[in-house]
N, C-alpha and C positions, 0 to 999 in steps of 0.2 A: 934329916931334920931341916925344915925353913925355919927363915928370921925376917921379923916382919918388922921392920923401920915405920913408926908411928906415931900421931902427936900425942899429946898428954891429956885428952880428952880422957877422964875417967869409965865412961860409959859406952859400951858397943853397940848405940844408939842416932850417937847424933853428928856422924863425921864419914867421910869416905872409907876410914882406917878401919873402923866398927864393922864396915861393911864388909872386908876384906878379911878381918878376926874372926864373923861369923860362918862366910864362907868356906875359911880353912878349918875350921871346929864343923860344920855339917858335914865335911867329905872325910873327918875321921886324920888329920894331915896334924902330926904333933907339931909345933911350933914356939921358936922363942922369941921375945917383944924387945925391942929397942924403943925406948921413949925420945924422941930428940926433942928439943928448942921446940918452942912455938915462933922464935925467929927462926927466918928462913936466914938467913945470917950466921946463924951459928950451928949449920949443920954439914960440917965437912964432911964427915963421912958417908951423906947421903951423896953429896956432889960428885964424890970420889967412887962411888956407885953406879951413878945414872948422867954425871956431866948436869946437872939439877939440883935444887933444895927441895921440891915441892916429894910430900910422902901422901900416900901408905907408897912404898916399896917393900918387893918382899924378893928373897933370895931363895932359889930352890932350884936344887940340882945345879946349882953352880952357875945360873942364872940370874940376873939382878929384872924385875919386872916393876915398873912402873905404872902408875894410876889405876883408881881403883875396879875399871872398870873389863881393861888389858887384861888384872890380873883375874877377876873373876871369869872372865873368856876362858884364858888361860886353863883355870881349875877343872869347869867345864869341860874344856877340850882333853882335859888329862883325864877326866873321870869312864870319859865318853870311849878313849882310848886303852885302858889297862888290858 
């Protein structure tokens, strides 16, 4: 199971996070949502993650992956690999 650390943007539309939700919903990857702060201020556990505030992070396989863009490489390269 991943856990995807992401803002509170209601919609998997209009934000890097959405990008990263849709991606892991197309490759079939069940996952659970952390909403943090929209301050970057009040998000220790993302810091405590990645040494950063800025999300979407997502954790898989015991891996912390930052931005959204890492992580969709990421997905790709794992899909590319099973």
């Amino acid at each position: 199971m991943a856990t995807l650390y992401r803002c509170t943007t209601p919609t998997n539309w209009l934000c890097p996070c959405g990008k990263v939700a849709r991606a892991l919903s197309r490759e079939g990857i069940a996952f659970a949502e952390v909403k943090v702060p929209q301050r970057r201020s009040r998000r220790p556990e993302v810091e405590a993650l990645t040494d950063q505030r800025r999300v979407p992070v997502l954790v898989i396989d015991g891996e912390a992956i930052c931005d959204s863009r890492r992580i969709v490489e990421y997905l790709d390269f794992r899909r590319q690999h099973q």
